[in-house]
VEXDREN-2710 file (C-alpha; in Angstrom, 1 decimal):
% VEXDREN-2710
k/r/px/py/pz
1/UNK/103.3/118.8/97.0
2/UNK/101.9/120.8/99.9
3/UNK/99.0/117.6/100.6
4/UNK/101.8/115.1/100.9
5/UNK/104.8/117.1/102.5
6/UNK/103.6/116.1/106.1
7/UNK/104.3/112.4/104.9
8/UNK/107.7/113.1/104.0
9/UNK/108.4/114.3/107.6
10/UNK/106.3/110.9/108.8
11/UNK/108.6/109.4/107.0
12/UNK/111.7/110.7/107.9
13/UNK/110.8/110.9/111.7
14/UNK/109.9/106.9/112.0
15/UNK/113.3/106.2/109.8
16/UNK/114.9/108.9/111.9
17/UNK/114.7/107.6/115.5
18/UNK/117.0/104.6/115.0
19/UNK/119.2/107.0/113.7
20/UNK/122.4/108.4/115.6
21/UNK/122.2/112.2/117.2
22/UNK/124.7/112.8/114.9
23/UNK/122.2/112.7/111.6
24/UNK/121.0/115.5/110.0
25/UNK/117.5/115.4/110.1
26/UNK/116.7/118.5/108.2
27/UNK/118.9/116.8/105.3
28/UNK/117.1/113.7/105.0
29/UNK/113.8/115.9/104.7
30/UNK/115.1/117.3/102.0
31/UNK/115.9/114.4/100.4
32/UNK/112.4/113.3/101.6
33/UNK/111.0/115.7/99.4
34/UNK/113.2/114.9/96.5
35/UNK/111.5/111.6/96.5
36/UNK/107.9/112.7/96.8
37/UNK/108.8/114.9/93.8
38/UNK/110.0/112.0/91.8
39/UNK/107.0/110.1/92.7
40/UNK/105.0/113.1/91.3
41/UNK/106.5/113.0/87.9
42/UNK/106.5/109.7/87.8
43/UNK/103.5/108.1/89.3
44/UNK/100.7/106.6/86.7
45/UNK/97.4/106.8/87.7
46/UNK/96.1/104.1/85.6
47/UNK/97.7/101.4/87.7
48/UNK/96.1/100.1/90.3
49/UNK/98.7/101.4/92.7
50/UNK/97.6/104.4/95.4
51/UNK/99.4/107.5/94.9
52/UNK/100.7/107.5/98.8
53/UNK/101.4/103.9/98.3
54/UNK/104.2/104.8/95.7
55/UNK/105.2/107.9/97.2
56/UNK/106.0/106.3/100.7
57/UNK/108.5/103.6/98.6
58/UNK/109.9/106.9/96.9
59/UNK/110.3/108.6/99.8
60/UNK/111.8/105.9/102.0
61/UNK/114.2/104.9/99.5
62/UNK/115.5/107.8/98.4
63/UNK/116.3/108.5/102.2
64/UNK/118.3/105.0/102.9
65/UNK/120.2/105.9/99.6
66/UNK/121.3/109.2/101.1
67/UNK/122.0/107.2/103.9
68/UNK/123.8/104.1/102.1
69/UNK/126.0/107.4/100.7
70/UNK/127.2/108.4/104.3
71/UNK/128.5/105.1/104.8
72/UNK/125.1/104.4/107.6
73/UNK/123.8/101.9/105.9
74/UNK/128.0/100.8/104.3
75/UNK/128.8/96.8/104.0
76/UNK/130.6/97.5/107.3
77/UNK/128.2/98.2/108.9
78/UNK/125.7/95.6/107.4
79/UNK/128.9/93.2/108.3
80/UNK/128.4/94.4/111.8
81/UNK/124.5/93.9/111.8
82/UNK/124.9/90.4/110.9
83/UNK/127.9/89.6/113.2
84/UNK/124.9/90.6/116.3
85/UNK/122.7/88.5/114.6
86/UNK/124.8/85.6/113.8
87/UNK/125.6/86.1/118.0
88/UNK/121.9/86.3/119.0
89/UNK/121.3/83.2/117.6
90/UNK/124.2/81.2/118.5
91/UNK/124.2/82.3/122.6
92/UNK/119.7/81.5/121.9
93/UNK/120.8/77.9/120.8
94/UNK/123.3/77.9/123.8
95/UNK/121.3/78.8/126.6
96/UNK/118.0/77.9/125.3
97/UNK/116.4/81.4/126.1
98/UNK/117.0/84.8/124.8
99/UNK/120.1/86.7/125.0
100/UNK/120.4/89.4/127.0
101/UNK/122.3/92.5/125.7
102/UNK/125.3/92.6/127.5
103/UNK/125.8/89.0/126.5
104/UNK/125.9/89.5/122.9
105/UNK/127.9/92.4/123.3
106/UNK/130.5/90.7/125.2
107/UNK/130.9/87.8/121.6
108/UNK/130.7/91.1/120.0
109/UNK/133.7/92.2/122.1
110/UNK/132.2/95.8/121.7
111/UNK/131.1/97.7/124.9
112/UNK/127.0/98.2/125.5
113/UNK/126.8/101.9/123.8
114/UNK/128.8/100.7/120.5
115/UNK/126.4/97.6/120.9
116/UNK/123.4/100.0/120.6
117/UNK/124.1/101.6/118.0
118/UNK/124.8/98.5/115.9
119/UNK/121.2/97.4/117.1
120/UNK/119.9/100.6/116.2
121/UNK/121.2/100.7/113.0
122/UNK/119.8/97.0/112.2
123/UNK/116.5/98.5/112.4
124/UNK/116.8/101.0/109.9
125/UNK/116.4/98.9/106.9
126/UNK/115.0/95.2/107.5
127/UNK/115.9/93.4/104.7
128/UNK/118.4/94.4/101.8
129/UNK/118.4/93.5/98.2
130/UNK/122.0/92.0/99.2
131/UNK/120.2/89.4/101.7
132/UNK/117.3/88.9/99.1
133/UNK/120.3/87.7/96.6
134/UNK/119.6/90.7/94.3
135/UNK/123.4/91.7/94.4
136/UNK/123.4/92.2/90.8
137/UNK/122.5/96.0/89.9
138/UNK/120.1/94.8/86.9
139/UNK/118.2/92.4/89.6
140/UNK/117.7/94.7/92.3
141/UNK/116.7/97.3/89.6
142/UNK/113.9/94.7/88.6
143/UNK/112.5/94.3/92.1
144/UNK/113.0/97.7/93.0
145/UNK/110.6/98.7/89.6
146/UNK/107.8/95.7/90.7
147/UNK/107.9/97.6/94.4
148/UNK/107.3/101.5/93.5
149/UNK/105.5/100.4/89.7
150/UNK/103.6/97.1/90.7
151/UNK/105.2/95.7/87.1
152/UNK/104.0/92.1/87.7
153/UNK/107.6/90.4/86.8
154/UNK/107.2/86.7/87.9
155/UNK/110.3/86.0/89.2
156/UNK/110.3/89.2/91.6
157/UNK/106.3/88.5/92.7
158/UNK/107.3/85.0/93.8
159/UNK/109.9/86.1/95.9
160/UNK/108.5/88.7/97.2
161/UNK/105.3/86.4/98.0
162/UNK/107.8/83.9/99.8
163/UNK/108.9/86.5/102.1
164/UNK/105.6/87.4/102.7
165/UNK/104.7/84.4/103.6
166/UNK/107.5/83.6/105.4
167/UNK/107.6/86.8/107.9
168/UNK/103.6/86.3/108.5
169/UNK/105.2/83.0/109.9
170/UNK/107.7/84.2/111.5
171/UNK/105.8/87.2/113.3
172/UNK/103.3/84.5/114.4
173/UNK/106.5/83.0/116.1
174/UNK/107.3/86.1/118.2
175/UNK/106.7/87.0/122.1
176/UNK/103.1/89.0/122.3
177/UNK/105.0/92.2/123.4
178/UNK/107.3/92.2/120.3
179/UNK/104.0/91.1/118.4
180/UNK/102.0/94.1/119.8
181/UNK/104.5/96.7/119.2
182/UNK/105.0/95.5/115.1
183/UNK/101.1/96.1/115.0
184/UNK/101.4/99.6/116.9
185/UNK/104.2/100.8/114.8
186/UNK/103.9/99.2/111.4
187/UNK/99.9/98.6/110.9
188/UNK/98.6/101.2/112.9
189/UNK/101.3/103.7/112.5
190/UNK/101.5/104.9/115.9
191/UNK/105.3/106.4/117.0
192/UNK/107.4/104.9/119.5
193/UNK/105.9/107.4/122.4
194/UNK/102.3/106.6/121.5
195/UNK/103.4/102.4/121.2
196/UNK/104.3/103.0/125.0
197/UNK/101.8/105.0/126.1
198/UNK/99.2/102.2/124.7
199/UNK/101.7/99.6/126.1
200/UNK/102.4/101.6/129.8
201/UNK/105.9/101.0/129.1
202/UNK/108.6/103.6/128.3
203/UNK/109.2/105.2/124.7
204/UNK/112.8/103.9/125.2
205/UNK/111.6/99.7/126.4
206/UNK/109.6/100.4/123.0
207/UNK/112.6/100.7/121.2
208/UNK/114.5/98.0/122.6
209/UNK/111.4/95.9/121.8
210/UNK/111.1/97.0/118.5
211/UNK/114.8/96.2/117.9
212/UNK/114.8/92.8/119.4
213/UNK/111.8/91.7/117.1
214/UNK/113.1/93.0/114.0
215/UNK/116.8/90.8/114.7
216/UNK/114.4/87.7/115.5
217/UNK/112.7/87.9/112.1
218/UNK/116.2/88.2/110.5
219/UNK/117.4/85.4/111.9
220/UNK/114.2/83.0/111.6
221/UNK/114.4/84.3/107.8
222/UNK/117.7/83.2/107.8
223/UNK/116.9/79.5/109.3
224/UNK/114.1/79.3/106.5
225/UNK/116.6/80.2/103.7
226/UNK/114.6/83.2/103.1
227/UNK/117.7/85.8/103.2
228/UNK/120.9/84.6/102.9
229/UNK/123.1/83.8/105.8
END
């Protein structure tokens, strides 16, 4: 427990900066912990799976379910996540560039601080089983066990081999700032400060990069049939 607790509050931290002011932080650590505990009990060794591998998908996913049950992460809300993407990508195919901001906000018909906080919350979880089609609690069960176990079920390896395929595509596709900052923040684990400091930008254009590249990806996983629209 005391080896792995600093990854809980990794964890928490990088799930906790696209996360209102309002949150509890010191709540979702706790639950944090819940999950590395889980993983403790539950974690085989004789699989070819690291431990902090399987821990870090206990972890993470016992925190969005705490946040799923404050209504964060509620269909509403994923409602209003795909209404800005659905809008990104109509006012792109419009204008033939990217949409600023203030013009998606404006389909929206929400003002620029309610629009940021929709866009925030779209980064908290990329992809969910709902999008993947797994709306059925026995199917997302199944891919939830091949993520955390690595139980080799065929239907849940191929699509999750699709989508990997498809978002190494689709990343390929993006603007080299919005590439750079995904390898910062996802391979190299650096936090949205340190992304800027390496990028001379502030922690705050980070952010707003980080968001704009993540509703990209939806949508171009959309357009390939990937997630559903």
């Amino acid at each position: 427990m005391m080896e792995y607790l600093p990854h809980v509050k990794r964890i928490v931290n990088r799930m906790a900066i696209h996360l209102p002011a309002t949150v509890d932080i010191e709540d979702l650590y706790n639950v944090g912990v819940i999950g590395l505990i889980q993983a403790i009990d539950r974690y085989d060794a004789s699989r070819e799976n690291k431990f902090l591998t399987y821990a870090t998908h206990r972890i993470r996913g016992a925190v969005l379910s705490e946040l799923r049950s404050r209504d964060f992460l509620s269909r509403s809300n994923r409602r209003k996540i795909r209404e800005m993407d659905h809008a990104y990508a109509m006012l792109e195919q419009q204008l033939g560039r990217d949409a600023e901001d203030h013009e998606v906000a404006k389909v929206l018909q929400v003002d620029l601080d309610q629009f940021d906080t929709i866009k925030k919350l779209s980064t908290i979880s990329f992809i969910s089983f709902e999008e993947m089609g797994y709306s059925d609690a026995n199917d997302k069960g199944r891919l939830l066990k091949f993520v955390t176990e690595d139980d080799m079920d065929a239907l849940a390896l191929a699509n999750l081999n699709e989508l990997k395929q498809a978002m190494a595509t689709a990343i390929d596709q993006l603007p080299e700032k919005e590439k750079m900052v995904l390898s910062l923040y996802y391979f190299d684990e650096l936090n949205m400060k340190e992304t800027g400091q390496v990028l001379n930008i502030t922690e705050s254009r980070v952010s707003q990069i980080h968001s704009q590249a993540i509703v990209r990806l939806r949508n171009k996983l959309r357009r390939a049939n990937i997630i559903e629209h």
